[in-house]
Backbone as CSV, one residue per row, in Angstrom:
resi,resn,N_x,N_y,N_z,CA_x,CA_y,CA_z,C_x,C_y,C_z
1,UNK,0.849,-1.168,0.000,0.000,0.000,0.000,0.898,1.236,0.000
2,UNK,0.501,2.316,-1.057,1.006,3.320,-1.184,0.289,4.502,-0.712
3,UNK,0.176,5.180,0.328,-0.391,6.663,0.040,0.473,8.168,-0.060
4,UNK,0.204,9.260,-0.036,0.863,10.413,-0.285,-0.340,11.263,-0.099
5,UNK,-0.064,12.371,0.681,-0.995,13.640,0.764,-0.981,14.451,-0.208
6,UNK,-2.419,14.784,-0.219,-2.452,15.813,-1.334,-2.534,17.236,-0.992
7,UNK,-1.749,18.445,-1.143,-1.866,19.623,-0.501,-1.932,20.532,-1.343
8,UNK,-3.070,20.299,-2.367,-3.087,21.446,-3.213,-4.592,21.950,-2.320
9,UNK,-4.454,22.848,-2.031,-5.623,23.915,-1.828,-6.954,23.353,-2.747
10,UNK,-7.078,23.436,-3.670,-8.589,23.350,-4.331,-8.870,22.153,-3.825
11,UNK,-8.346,20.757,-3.774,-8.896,19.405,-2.879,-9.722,20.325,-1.416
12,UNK,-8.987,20.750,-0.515,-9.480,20.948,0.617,-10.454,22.100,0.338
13,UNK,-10.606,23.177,-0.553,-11.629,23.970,-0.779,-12.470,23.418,-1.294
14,UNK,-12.707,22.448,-1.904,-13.682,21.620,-2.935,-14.538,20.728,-1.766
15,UNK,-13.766,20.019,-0.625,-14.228,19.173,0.375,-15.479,20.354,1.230
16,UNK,-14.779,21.748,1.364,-15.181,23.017,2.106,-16.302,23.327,1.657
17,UNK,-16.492,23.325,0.548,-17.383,23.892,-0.189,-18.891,23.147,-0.844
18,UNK,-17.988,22.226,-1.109,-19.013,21.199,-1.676,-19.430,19.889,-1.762
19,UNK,-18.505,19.231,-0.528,-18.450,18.030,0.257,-18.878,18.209,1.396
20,UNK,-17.976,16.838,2.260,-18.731,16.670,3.805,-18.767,17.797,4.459
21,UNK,-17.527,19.344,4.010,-17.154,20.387,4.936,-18.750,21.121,5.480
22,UNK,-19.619,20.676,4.168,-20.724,21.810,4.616,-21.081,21.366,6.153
23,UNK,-20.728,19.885,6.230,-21.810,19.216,7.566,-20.380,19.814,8.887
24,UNK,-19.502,19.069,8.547,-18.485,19.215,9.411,-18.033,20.599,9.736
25,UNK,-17.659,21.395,8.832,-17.565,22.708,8.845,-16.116,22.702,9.631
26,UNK,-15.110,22.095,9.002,-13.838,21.904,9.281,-13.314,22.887,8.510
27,UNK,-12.062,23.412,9.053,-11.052,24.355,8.734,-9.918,24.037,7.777
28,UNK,-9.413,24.673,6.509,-8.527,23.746,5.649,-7.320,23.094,6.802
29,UNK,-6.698,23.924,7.612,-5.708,23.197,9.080,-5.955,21.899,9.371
30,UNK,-7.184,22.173,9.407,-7.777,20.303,9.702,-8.419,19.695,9.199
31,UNK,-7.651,19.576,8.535,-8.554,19.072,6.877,-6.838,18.416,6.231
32,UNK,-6.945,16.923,5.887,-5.610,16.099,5.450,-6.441,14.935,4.394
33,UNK,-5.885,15.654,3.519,-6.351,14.611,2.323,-5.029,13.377,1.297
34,UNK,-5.764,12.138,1.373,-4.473,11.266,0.920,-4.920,10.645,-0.565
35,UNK,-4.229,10.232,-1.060,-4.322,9.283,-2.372,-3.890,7.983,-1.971
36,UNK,-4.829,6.948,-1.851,-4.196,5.381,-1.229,-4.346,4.383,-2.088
37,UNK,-3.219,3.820,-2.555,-2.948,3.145,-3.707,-2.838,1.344,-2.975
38,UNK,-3.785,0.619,-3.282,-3.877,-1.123,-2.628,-4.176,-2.171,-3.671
39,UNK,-3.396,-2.989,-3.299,-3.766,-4.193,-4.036,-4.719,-5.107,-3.048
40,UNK,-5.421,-5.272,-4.209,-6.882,-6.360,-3.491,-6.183,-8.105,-4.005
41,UNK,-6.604,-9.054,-2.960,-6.448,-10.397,-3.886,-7.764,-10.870,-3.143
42,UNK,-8.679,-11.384,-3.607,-9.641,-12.032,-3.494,-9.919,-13.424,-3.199
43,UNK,-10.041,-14.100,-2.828,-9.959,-15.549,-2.798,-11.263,-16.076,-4.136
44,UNK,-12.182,-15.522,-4.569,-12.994,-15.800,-5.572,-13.423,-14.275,-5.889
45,UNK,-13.318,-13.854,-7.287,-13.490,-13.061,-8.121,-14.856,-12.898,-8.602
46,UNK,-15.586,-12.118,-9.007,-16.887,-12.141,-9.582,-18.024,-12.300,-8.190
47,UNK,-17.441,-11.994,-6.983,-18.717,-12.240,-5.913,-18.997,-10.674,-5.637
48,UNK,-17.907,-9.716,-5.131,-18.165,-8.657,-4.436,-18.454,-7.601,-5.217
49,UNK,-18.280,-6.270,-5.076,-18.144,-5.384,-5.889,-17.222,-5.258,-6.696
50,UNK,-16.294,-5.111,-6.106,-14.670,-5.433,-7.041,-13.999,-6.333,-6.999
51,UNK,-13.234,-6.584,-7.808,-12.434,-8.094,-8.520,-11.070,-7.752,-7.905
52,UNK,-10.058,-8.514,-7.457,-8.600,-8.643,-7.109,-8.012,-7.198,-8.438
53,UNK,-7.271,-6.764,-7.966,-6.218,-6.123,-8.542,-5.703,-4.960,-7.885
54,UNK,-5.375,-3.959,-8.264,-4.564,-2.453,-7.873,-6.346,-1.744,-8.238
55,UNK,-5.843,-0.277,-6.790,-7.357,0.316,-6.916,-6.596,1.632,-6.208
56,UNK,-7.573,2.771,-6.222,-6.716,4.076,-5.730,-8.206,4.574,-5.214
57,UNK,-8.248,4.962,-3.729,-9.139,5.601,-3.277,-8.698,6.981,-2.198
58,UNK,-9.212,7.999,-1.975,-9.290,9.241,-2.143,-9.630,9.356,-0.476
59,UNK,-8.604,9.431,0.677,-9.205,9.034,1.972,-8.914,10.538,2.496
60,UNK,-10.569,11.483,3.279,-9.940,12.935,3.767,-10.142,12.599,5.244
61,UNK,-9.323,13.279,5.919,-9.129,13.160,7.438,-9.350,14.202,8.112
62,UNK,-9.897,14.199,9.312,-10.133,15.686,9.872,-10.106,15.730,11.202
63,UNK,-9.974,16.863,11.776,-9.473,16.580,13.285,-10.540,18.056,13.702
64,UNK,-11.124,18.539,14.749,-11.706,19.319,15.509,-10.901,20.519,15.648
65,UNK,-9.869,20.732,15.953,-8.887,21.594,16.325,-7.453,21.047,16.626
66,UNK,-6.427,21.674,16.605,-4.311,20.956,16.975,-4.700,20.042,17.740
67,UNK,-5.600,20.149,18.602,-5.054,19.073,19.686,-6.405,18.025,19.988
68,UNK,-7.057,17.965,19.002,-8.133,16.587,18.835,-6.911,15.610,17.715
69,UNK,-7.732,14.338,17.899,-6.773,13.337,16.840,-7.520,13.307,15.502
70,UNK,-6.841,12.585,14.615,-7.231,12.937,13.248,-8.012,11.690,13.300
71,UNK,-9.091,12.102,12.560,-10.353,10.542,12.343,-10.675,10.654,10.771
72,UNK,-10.841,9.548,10.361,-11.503,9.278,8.906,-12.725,10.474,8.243
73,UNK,-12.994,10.702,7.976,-14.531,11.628,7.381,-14.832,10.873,6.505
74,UNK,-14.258,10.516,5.102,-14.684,10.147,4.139,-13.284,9.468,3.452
75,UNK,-14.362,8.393,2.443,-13.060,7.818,1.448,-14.145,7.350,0.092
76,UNK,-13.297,7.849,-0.859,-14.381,8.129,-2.082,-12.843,7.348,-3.030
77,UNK,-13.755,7.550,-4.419,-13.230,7.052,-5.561,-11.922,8.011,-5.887
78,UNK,-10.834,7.052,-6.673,-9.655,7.935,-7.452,-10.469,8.697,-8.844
C-alpha cells in the first residue's frame, strides 16, 4: 500500500465547499487529504463489488482543532 498527501488547496476547498465540509464545517488546518494506492487479492473473483487487482481511493481526514486526533470523514473514488 502506497499513500501520499495531497496539498493542493482546491482538494481541501472543494471538500469546504461542496463536500462533507458543509456538515463538518472543518477548517482547511484540519482538513488532510491522501491518495491510497492497494492491491486487493480475493480468494474468488466475480462475488463482491470489485475483482482482485490495484485500486486508488481518495481518503480525507479531519481533526476538531491541533489538539483533537485525526479521524476518517470520508473515502471516495480515485
Amino acid at each position: 500500500m502506497e499513500k501520499s498527501e495531497d496539498r493542493r488547496p482546491s482538494q481541501k476547498e472543494a471538500y469546504m465547499k461542496y463536500g462533507r465540509g458543509i456538515i463538518t464545517h472543518a477548517k482547511a488546518e484540519n482538513i488532510k487529504i491522501y491518495k491510497v494506492e492497494y492491491t486487493v487479492e480475493y480468494k474468488k473473483d466475480g462475488v463482491g463489488p470489485e475483482d482482485s487487482g490495484k485500486d486508488i481511493k481518495w481518503c480525507t481526514l479531519i481533526r476538531k482543532d491541533k489538539n483533537s486526533p485525526w479521524l476518517i470523514d470520508e473515502i471516495g473514488e480515485g
